[in-house]
DRENTIGU-634292 format. One record per residue: residue number from 0; residue in three letters; x, y, z of N, C-alpha, C, O, CB in turn. Coordinates in steps of 0.2 Angstrom, whole numbers, always signed. Glycine has a CB too. Example, Ala and Ser with C-alpha at 12.3 -4.5 7.8 and 13.67 -1.06 7.14 Angstrom:
# residues 2
0  ALA  +66  -28  +39  +62  -22  +39  +66  -16  +39  +71  -17  +42  +57  -22  +45 .
1  SER  +64  -11  +35  +68  -5  +36  +64  +0  +39  +67  +6  +40  +70  -3  +29 .
# end
This chain:
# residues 97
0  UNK  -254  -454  -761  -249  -458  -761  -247  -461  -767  -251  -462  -772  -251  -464  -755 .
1  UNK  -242  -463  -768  -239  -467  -774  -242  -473  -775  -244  -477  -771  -233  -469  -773 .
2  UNK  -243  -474  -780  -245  -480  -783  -240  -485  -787  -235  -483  -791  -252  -479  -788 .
3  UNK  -242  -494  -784  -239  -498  -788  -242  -503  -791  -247  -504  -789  -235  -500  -785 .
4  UNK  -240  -506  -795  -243  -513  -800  -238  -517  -798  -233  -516  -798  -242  -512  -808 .
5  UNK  -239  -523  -795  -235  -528  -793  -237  -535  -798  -243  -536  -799  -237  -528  -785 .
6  UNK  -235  -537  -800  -237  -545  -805  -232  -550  -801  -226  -550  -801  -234  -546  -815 .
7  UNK  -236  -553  -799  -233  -560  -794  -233  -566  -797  -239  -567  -799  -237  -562  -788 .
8  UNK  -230  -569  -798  -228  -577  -797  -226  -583  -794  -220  -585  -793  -225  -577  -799 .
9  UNK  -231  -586  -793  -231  -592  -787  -225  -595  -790  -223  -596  -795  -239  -597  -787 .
10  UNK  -223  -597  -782  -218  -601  -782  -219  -607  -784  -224  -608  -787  -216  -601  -776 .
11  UNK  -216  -612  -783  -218  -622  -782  -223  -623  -774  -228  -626  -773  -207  -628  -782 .
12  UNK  -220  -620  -769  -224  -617  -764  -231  -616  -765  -236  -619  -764  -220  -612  -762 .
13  UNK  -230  -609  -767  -238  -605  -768  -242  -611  -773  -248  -611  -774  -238  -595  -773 .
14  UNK  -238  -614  -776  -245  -616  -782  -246  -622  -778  -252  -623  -778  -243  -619  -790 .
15  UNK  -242  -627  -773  -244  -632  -771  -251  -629  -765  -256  -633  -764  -236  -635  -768 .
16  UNK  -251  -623  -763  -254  -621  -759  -259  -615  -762  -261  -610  -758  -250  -621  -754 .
17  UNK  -261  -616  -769  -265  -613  -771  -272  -610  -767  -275  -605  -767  -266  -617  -776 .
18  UNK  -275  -616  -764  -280  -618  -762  -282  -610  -757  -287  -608  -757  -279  -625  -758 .
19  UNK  -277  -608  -754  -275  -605  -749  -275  -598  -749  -275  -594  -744  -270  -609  -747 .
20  UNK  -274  -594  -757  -273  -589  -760  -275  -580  -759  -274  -575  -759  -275  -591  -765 .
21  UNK  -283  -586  -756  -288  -578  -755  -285  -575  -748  -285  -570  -745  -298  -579  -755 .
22  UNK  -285  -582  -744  -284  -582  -736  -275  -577  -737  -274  -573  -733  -283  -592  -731 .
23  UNK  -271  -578  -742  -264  -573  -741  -267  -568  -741  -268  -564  -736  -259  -573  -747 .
24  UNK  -269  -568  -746  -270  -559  -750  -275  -556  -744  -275  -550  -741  -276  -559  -761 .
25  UNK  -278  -560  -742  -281  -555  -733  -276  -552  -729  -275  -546  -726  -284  -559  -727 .
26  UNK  -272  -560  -728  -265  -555  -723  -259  -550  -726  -256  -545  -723  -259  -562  -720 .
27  UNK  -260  -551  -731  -254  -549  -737  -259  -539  -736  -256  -534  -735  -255  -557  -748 .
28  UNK  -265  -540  -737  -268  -533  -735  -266  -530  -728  -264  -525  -727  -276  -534  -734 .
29  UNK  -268  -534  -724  -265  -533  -718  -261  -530  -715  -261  -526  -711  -265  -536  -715 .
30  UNK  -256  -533  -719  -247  -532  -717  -247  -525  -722  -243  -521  -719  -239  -541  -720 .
31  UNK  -249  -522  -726  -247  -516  -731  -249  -511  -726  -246  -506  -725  -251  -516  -739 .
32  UNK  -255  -513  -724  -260  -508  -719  -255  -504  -714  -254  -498  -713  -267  -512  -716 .
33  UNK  -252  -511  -709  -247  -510  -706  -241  -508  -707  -238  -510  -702  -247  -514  -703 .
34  UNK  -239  -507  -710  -232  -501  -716  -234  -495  -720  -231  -493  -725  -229  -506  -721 .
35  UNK  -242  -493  -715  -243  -488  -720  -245  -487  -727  -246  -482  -730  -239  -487  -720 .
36  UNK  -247  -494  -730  -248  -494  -738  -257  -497  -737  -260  -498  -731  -241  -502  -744 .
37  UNK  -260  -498  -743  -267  -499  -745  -264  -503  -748  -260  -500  -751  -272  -495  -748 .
38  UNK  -266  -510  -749  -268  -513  -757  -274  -512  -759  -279  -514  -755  -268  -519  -757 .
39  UNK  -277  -510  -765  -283  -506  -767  -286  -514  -771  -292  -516  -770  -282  -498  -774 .
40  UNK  -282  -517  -773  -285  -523  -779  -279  -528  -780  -274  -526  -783  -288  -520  -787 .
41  UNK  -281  -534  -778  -277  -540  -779  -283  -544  -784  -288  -546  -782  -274  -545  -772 .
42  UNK  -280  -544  -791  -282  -550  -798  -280  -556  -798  -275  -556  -795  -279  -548  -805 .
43  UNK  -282  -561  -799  -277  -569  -800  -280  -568  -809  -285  -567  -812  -281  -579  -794 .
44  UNK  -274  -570  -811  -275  -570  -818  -271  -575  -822  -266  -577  -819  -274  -563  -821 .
45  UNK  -273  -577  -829  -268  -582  -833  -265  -577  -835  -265  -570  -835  -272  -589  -839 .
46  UNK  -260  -583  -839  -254  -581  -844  -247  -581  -840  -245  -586  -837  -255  -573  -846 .
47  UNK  -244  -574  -839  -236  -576  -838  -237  -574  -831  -234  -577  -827  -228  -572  -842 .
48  UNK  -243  -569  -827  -242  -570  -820  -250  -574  -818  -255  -575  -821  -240  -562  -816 .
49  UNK  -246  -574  -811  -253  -578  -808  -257  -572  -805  -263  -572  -807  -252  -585  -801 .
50  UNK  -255  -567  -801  -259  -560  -800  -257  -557  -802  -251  -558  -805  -261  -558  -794 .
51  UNK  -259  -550  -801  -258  -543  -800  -261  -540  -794  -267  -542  -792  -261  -539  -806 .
52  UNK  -256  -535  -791  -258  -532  -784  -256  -524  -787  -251  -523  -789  -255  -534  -777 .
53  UNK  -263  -521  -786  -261  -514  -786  -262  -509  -778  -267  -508  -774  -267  -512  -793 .
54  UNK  -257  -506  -778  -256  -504  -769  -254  -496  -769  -253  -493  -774  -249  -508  -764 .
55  UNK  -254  -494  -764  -253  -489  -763  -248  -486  -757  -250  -488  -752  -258  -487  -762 .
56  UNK  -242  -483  -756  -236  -484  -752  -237  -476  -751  -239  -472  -755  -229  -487  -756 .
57  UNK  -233  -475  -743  -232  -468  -744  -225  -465  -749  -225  -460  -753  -231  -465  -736 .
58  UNK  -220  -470  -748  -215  -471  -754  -211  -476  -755  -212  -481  -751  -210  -467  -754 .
59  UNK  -207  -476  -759  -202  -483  -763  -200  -487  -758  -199  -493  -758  -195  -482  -767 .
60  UNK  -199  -484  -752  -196  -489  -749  -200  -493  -744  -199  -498  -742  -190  -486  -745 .
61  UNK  -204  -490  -743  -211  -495  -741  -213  -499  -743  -216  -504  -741  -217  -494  -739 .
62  UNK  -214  -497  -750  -218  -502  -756  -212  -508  -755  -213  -513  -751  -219  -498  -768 .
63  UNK  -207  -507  -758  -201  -512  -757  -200  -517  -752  -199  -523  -753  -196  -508  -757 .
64  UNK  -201  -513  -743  -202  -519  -738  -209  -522  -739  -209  -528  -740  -201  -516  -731 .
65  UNK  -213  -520  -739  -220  -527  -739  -218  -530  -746  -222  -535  -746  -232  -524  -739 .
66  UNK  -214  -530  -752  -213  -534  -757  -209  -539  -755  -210  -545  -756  -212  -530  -763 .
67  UNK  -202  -537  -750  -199  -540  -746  -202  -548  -743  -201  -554  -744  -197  -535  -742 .
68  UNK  -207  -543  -737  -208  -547  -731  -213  -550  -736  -211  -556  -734  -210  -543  -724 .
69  UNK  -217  -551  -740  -222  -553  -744  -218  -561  -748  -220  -566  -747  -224  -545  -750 .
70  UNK  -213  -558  -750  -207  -562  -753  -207  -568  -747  -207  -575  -748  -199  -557  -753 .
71  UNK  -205  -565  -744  -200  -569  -738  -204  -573  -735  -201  -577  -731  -197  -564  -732 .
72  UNK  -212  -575  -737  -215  -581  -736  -216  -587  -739  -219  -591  -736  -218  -579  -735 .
73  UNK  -212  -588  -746  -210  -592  -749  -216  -592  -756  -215  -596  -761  -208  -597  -744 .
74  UNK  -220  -589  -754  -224  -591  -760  -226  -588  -766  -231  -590  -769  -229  -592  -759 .
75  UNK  -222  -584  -767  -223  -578  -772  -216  -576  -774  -211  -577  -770  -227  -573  -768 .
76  UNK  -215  -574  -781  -211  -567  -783  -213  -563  -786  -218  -563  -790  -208  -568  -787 .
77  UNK  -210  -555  -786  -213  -551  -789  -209  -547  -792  -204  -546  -791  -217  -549  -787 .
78  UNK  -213  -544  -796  -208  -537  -800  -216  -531  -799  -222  -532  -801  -203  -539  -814 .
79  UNK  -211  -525  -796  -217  -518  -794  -214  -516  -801  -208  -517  -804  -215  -511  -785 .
80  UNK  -219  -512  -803  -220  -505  -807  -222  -496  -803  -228  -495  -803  -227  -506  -811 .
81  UNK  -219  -494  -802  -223  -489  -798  -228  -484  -806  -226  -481  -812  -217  -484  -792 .
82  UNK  -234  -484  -803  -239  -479  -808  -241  -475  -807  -243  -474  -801  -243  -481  -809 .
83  UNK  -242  -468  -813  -244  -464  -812  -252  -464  -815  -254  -467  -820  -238  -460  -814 .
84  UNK  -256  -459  -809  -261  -457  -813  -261  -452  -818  -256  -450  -820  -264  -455  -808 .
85  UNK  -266  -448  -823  -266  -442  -826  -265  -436  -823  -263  -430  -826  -272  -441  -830 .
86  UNK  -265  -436  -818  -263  -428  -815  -255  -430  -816  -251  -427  -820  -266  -427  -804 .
87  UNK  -253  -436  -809  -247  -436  -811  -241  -437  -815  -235  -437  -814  -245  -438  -807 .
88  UNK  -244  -439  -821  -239  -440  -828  -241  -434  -833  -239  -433  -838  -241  -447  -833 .
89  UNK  -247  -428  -830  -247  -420  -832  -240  -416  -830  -238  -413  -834  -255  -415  -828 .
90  UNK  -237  -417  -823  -235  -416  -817  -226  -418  -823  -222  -414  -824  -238  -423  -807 .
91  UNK  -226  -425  -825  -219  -428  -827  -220  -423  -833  -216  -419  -832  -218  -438  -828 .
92  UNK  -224  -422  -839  -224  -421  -845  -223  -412  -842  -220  -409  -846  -232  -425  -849 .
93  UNK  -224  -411  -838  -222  -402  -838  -215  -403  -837  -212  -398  -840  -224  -397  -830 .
94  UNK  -212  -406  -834  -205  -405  -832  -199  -406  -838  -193  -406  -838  -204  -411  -826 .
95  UNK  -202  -408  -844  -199  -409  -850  -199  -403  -855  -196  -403  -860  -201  -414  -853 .
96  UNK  -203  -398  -852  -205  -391  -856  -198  -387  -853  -197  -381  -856  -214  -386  -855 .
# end
């Protein structure tokens, strides 16, 4: 399956309700599972984001709805990356020969 990198950014919401973060990121698991995706590893980290979620989709447009519905609870923003492993950037790096 595809992989994504997600960096999230608490809202005024999410931060007010910091406390509460690990208990998301359980349901926030939950709900991917139910759309078919894995989240493999949710980080909380300083600097310009508050986490990173790294997931797994069968494709874009799934990664895209749980980032949606994920969205759509007010406590978070995010920007995906989708990533490649070394097989599959061997796979991109042939297609240029």
């Amino acid at each position: 399956m595809p992989t994504y990198v997600t960096l999230y950014s608490w809202t005024e919401q999410g931060i007010k309700n910091f406390r509460d973060t690990t208990e998301r990121a359980k349901a926030a698991t939950a709900q991917a599972e139910k759309m078919g995706g894995r989240i493999t590893q949710f980080l909380w980290t300083s600097g310009a984001y508050d986490i990173v979620g790294i997931a797994e989709f069968p494709d874009d447009q799934s990664a895209s709805a749980f980032n949606l519905a994920l969205a759509s609870g007010g406590n978070v923003r995010s920007t995906t990356m989708r990533a490649y492993d070394d097989r599959e950037m061997a796979a991109v790096i042939a297609k240029t020969r």
